[in-house]
N, C-alpha and C positions, 0 to 999 in steps of 0.2 A: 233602306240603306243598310239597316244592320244585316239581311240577308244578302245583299251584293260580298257586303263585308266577309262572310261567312266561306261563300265561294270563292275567293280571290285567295283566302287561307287554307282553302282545301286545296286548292290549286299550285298553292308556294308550296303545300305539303307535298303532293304528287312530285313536283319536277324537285326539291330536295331528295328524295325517294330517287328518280331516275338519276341523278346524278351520284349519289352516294354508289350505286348500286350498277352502274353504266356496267361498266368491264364485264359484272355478272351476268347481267341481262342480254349485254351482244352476244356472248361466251354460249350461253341457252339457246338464243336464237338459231348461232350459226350451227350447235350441234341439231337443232331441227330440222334445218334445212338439207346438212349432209345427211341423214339417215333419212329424210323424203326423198334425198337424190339418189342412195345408195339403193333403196325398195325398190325405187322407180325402175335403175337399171338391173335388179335381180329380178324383178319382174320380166322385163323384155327380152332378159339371156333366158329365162325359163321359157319362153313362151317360142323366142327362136328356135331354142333346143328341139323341145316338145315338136316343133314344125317339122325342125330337119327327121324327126326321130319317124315321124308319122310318112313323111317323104321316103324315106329309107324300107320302112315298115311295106306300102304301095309295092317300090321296085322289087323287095325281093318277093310280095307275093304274083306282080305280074310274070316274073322269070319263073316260078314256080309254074302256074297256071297257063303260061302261053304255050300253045300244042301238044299240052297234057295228055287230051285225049290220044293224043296218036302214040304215045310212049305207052312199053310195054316191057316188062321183064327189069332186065339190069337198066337200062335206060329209064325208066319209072325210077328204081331204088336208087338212084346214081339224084334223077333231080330235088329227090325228097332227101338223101344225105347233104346236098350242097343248099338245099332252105335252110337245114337243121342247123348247119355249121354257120351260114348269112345271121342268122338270129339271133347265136349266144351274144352278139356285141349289144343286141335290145331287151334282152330279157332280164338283165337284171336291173332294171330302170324302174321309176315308180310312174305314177299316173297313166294315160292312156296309153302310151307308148307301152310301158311293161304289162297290161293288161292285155294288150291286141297282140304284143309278141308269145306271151307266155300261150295265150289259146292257139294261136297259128301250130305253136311247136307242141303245145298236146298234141291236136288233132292227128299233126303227122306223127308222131308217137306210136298214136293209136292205131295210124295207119299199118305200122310194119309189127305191130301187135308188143310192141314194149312197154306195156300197161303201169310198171312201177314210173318209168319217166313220164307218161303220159298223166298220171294223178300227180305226181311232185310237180308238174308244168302248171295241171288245172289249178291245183291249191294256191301254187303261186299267184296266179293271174287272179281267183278270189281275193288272195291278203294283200294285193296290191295295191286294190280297191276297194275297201270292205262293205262300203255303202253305197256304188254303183249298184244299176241294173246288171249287169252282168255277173257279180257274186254269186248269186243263185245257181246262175247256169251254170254256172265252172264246179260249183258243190257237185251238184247235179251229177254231170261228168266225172268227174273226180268220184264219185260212188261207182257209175257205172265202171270206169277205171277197174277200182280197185274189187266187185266184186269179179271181172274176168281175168283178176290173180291170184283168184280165190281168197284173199283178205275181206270177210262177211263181216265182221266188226267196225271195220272202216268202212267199207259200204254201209253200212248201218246208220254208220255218224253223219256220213256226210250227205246222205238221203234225208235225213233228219234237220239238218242245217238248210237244204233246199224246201221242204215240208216247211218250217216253219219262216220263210221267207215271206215278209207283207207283199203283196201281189205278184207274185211268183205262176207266171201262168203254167205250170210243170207242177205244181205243188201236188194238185191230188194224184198224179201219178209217182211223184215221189213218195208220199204219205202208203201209195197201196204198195210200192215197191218194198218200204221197210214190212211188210206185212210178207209179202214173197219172199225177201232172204230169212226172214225169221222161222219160214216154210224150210226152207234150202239147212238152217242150224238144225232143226226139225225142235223145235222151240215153238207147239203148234199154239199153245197156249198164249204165247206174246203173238205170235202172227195173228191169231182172233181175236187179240185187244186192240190191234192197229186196223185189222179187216172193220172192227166193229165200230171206233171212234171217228175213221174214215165216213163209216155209213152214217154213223148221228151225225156228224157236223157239215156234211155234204151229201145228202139223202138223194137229189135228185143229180146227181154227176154222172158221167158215165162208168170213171174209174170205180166210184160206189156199189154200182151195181153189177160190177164185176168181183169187189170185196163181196158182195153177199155170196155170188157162187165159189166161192173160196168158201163159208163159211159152209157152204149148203155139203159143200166137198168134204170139208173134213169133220163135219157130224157126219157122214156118210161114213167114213172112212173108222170112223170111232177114235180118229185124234183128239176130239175135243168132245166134250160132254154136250 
């Protein structure tokens, strides 16, 4: 009895509680529910967007790519100006969209050999996404880039950035590559510390074992002791 009693008090307590507290408690509610409706539909414009973006992204690389082969001269530079121009509206977007535009409009960058836009496109398309699968690549690039503008330091770095990417399947030829520009500073000293940690930490690779004739070269050469 006296437990019945107990609950029936706990229970006058609760609904004194809701009633004292009503106006608050709806007021709570309903902002719950407008910010689960609001997410909901910023989620769904996001997701259209990203659709339209990736939709958009397709057409201009099928107009780019349909009867490429057969273009030749001004007709070649003419279709790769008119991707380049189609794109600026994608590239500066975040998520897949500015990731897939920014590498589209490297590549053609690199195509008509304008290596500073060609690494400002890859970097972009790295920091778009900075922990996608495709960061690496873009580093990657972005090295290559900028060592054929002769910028050896920034190839350096961003060889390095690709190199120390967790499963980066380009790694050990990024890692021997910062060993080759440090060739190219003539810095033969650091390029046989890269030649050399390449070979300990991946002894049986191929790139490895093309660091060693690198190292066999420059004790030949009396670069290196």
């Amino acid at each position: 009895m006296a437990e019945t009693q107990v609950q029936e008090t706990s229970a006058q307590k609760m609904n004194a509680f809701l009633t004292k507290y009503r106006t608050v408690i709806l007021a709570v509610c309903a902002l719950v529910v407008t910010v689960a409706v609001v997410v909901a539909v910023v989620v769904a414009v996001c997701a259209k967007r990203t659709e339209k973006g990736l939709a958009r992204l397709d057409a201009i690389t099928y107009t780019l790519m349909q009867g490429a082969s057969e273009l030749a001269g001004d007709d070649l530079v003419a279709r790769r100006e008119a991707a380049l121009s189609a794109l600026t509206e994608l590239t500066g977007r975040g998520g897949i969209v500015g990731t897939r535009a920014n590498m589209l409009a490297a590549d053609l960058y690199f195509q008509k050999a304008d290596y500073a836009a060609a690494r400002a496109a890859w970097i972009q398309a790295a920091e778009t996404q900075k922990n996608a699968y495709t960061a690496p690549l873009a580093y990657y690039n972005a090295a290559a880039a900028a060592e054929n503008a002769g910028d050896l330091d920034a190839a350096l770095s961003y060889y390095q950035l690709a190199a120390d990417a967790e499963d980066f399947p380009l790694a050990d030829h990024a890692r021997f590559s910062t060993g080759r520009v440090y060739e190219a500073k003539q810095d033969y000293a650091a390029a046989a510390a890269a030649y050399t940690k390449l070979n300990d930490e991946r002894p049986d690779g191929d790139w490895a074992s093309l660091a060693k004739t690198r190292l066999i070269a420059l004790k030949a050469s009396g670069s290196i002791d």
